[in-house]
C-alpha positions in Angstrom: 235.3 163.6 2.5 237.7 162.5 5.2 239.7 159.9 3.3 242.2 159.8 6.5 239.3 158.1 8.3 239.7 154.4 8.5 243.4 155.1 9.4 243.2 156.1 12.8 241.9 155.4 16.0 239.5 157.8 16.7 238.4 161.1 16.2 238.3 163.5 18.5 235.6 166.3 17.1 236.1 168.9 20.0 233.0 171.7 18.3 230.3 174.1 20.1 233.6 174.1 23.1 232.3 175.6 26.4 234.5 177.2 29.3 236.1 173.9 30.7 236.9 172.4 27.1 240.6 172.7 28.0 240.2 170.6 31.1 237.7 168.5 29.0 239.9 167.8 26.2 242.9 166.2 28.2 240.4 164.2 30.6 239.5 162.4 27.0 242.9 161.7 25.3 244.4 160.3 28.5 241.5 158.0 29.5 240.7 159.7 32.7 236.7 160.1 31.4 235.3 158.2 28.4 234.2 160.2 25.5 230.0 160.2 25.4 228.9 163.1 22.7 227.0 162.9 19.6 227.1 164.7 16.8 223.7 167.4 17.1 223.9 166.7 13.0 224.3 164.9 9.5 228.1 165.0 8.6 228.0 164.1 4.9 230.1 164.8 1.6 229.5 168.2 0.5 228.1 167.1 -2.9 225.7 165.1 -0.7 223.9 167.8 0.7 220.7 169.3 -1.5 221.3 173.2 -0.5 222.3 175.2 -3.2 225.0 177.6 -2.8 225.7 180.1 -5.4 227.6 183.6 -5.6 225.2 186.3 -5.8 227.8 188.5 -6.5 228.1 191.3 -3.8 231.6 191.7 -2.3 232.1 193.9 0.7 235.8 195.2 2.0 235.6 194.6 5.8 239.0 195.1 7.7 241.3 194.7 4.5 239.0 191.7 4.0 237.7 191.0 0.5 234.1 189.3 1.6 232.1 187.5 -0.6 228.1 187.0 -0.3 226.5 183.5 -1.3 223.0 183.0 -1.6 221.8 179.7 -0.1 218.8 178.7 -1.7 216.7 175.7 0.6 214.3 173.9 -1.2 214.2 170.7 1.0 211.4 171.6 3.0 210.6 168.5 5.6 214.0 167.0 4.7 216.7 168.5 6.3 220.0 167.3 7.5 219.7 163.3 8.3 216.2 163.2 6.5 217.7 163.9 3.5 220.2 161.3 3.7 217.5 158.6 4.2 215.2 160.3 1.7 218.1 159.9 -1.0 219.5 156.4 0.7 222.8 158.2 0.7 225.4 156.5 3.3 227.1 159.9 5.5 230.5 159.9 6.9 228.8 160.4 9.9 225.5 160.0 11.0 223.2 162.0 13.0 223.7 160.8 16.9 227.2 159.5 15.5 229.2 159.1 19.0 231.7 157.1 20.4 232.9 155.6 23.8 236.1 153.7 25.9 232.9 151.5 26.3 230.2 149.4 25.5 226.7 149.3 25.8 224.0 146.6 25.0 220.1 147.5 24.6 217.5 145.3 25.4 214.0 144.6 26.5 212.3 147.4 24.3 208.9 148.3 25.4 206.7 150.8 23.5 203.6 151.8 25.5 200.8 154.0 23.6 198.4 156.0 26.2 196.1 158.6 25.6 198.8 161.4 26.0 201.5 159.6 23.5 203.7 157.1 22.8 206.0 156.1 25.8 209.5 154.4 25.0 211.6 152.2 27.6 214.5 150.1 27.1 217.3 148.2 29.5 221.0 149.6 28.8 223.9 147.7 30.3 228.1 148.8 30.5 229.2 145.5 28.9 232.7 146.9 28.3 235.5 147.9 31.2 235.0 151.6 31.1 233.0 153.6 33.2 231.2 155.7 30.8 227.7 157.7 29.2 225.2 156.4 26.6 222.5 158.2 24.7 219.6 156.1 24.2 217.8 157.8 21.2 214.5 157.3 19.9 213.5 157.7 16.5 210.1 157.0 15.0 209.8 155.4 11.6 206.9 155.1 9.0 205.5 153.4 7.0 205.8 153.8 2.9 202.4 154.5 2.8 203.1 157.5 4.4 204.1 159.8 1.6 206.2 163.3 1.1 207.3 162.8 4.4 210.8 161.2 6.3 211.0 157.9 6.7 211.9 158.1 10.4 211.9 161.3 12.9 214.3 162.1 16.0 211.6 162.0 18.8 213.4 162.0 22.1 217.0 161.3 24.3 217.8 160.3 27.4 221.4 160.5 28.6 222.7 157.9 31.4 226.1 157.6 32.9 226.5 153.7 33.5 229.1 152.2 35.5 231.1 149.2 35.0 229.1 145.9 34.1 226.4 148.0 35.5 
């Protein structure tokens, strides 16, 4: 839990950092790019998550280091990460996709077109805000409750933009 989280301006989650992170990094605090990742995953409350994680009781001495072995026991099967937090209705800190920007974006004019080799997905994205900057459309396919023992909506596809000002 990040009880902290509603008292700042923003959080800068700086994870899987590549070879120009340190250039990367500044660029974002002082405004000179906007910020446009997601997170690749569910960011919940520990107690939230359904894996369970238990001592199996091997320790091994590595480098002075006392380690301990846990056995992580998945039983979730179809429902991992985000799926299990729709499955249960349970609220993350952060969602899957979570991300934001300097800027804004508005989505419009959503077409879905189904043809013999799948479903094809277009909408209109426009820089509303005053910040050049990236959006992630994302496309997620939900079903219907009929549809049983599996998740109520699926991550199907991405498409990364960079958008210019009232572009």
């Amino acid at each position: 839990n990040l009880p902290w989280k509603d008292k700042v301006k923003g959080i800068l989650f700086a994870g899987f950092l590549g070879a120009e992170s340190g250039n990367a990094i500044p660029d974002i605090l002082f405004g000179n790019i906007s910020p446009s990742g997601h997170l690749p995953y569910v960011w919940g409350k520990r107690e939230d998550y359904p894996a369970d994680v238990k001592f199996n009781g091997s320790r091994v001495n590595i480098n002075n280091n006392n380690i301990e072995f846990r056995q992580y026991n998945y039983s979730e099967g179809l429902f991992v990460g985000q799926r299990w937090f729709d499955l249960k209705n349970i609220q993350p800190i952060f969602p899957f996709g979570f991300g934001l920007s300097y800027t804004q974006f508005n989505f419009s004019n959503l077409k879905l077109n189904m043809k013999k080799e799948g479903l094809f997905v277009s909408f209109k994205v426009k820089n509303v805000g005053n910040f050049k900057g990236s959006v992630v459309g994302m496309v997620f396919l939900g079903f219907p409750e009929s549809v049983k023992n599996y998740p109520i909506r699926v991550f199907k596809g991405f498409e990364k933009m960079e958008l210019e000002i009232k572009e």
